[in-house]
N, C-alpha and C positions, 0 to 999 in steps of 0.2 A: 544503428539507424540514426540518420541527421537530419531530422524532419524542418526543411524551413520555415521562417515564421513568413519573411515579406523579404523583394528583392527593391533595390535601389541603385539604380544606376550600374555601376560592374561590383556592385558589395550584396552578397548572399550574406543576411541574416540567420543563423539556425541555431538549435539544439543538438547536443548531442547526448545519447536514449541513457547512457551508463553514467551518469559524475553524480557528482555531488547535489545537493537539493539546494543551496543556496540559489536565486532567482540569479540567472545570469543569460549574457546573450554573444556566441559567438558570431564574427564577421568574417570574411575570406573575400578577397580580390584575385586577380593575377597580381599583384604589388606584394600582396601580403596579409596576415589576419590580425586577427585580435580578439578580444574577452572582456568584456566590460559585466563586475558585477550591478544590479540593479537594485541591490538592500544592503544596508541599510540607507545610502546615497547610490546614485549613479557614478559607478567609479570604475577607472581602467584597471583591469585586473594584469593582462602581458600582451602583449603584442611583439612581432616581427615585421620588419620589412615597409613600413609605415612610415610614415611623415608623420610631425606633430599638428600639421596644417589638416592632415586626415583625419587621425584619431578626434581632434577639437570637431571637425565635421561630423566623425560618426559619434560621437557621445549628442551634440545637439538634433540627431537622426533619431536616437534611441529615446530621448528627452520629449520627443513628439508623437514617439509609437509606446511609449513605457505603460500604457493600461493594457495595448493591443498584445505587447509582448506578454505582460504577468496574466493576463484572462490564456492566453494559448499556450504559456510554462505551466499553470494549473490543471489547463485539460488535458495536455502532454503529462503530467505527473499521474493523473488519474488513470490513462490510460496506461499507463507505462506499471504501474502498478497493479493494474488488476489481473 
């Protein structure tokens, strides 16, 4: 399960249901994805196929959505959990 959090432009924001618990937010385009963790800074975790002109766009993308992402990685965890 890859539940999205919020879309932007052609970049799908999501989770996905099985990793790790560290707060993190995958992206995918047609171009390419990425991973940016969200704790203990906002930082790029890997990426493919992306431009650095991107990646600087989606990290300030997630910078604006970062309470909306960790409030919906929290009720995804809970749910995913119970």
């Amino acid at each position: 399960m890859s539940p999205t959090v919020f879309k932007e432009g052609k970049y799908r924001f999501h989770f996905f249901s099985k990793e790790e618990d560290r707060i993190h937010i995958h992206i995918v385009s047609p171009d390419g994805e990425a991973k940016f963790w969200l704790e203990p800074i906002i930082s790029l975790a890997n990426y493919s196929g992306l431009s650095k002109k991107e990646l600087n766009f989606l990290q300030k993308i997630i910078e604006r959505h970062k309470n909306e992402i960790i409030k919906k990685w929290e009720k995804h965890l809970k749910t995913r959990n119970n």
